[in-house]
N, C-alpha and C positions, 0 to 999 in steps of 0.2 A: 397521427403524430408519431415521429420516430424518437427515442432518446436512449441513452445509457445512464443510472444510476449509479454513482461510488458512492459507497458507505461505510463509514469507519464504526469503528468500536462496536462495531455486531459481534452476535456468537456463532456459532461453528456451522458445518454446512446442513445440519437439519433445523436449525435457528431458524440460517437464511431462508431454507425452503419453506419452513412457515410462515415468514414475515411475504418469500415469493406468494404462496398462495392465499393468502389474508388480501394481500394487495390485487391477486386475479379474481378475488370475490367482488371486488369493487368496481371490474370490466376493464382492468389496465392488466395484459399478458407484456411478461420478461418473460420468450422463450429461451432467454439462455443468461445463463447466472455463474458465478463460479466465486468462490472464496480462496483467501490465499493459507499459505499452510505456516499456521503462527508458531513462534518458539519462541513466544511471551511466555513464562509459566506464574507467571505472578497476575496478570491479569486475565491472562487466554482471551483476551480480546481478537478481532479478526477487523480485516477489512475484505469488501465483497463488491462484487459488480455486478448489475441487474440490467438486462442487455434484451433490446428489440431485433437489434440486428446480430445476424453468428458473431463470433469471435473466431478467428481467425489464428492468433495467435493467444494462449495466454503463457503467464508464467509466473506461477503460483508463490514463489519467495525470492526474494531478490538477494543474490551471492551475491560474497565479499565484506569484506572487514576494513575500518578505519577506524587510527591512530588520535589521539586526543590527552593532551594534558588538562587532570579530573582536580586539580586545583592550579589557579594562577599565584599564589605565592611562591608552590614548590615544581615548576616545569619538570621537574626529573619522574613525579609522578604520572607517569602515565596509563594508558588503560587502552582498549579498545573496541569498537562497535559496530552490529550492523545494523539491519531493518529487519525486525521481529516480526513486524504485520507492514507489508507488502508486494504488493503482487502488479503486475504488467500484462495489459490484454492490448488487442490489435484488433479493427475493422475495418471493414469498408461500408460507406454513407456518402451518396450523391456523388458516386466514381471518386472517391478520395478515400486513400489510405489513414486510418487515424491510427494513433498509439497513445493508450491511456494508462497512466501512472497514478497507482491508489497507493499512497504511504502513510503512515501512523510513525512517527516521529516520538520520540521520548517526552513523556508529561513535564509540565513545566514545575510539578512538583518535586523540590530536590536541589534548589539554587544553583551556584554556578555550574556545579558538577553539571548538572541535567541541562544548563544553556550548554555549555562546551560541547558533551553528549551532540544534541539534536543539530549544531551546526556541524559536528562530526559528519552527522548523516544525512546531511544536506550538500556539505561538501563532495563526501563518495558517488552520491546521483547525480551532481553536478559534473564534474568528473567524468566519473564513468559511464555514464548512460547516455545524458543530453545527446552527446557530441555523435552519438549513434544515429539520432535521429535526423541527422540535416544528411548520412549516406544517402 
C-alpha cells in the first residue's frame, strides 16, 4: 500500500522522527518525511508530512502576508497575517503529479478576531496558490 500522511499540530523534526520511527516499529516505513518551519512561538506547533513516495518538491513555509479587519464594528482596525505552520510538498503516484497542501490555520480560540484571522488565511491560499495548480 502507497500513502502520504499530513499532520498538524506535531512537534519539531526530532518529535517527527520519533513518532516516524515508533510507527516503522509496527512494519509501516515513511522513507521520507519533512516538517515545515514554524513561526508559531506561542505554540511551536508544526505541521509534517510522512511520505512513501520521494517528494519531489517541498516547501517548508509558506510566504506572504494578508490584510484583515481584527474587529467588525471598527473596519479602520486593521492587522495582518500569514501561515505560521505550513508547508507544500509535490510527488509523483501512478504517473501523476500531486501537490499537497498541510496548513494549520489560526485556533478558533479568540472570537471574531481569530474567524477574520483564519479567513484571512484561507483567502491568501486561495488567491495565491490554487490558481498555480491548474498551470
Amino acid at each position: 500500500m502507497q500513502y502520504v500522511l499530513a499532520l498538524t499540530e506535531v512537534g519539531d523534526r526530532p518529535d517527527v522522527e520519533e513518532l516516524n520511527a515508533e510507527i516503522r516499529a509496527l512494519g509501516v516505513t515513511c522513507d521520507h518525511a519533512v516538517v515545515c518551519d514554524c513561526t508559531d512561538n506561542t505554540t511551536q506547533q508544526h505541521v509534517a508530512v510522512l511520505s512513501k513516495f520521494p517528494l519531489t518538491e517541498i516547501v517548508r513555509a509558506i510566504p506572504g502576508r494578508e490584510y484583515y479587519d481584527k474587529e467588525l464594528d471598527e473596519p479602520e482596525e486593521e492587522d495582518d497575517t500569514g501561515i505560521s505552520k505550513g508547508l507544500r510538498v509535490a510527488f509523483q503516484a501512478r504517473g501523476q503529479q500531486f501537490v499537497l497542501y498541510v496548513l494549520h490555520f489560526a485556533s478558533e480560540v479568540g472570537g471574531h478576531e481569530k474567524d477574520a484571522q483564519r479567513l484571512a488565511q484561507a483567502s491568501f491560499v486561495r488567491r495565491h496558490y490554487l490558481p498555480t495548480l491548474n498551470a
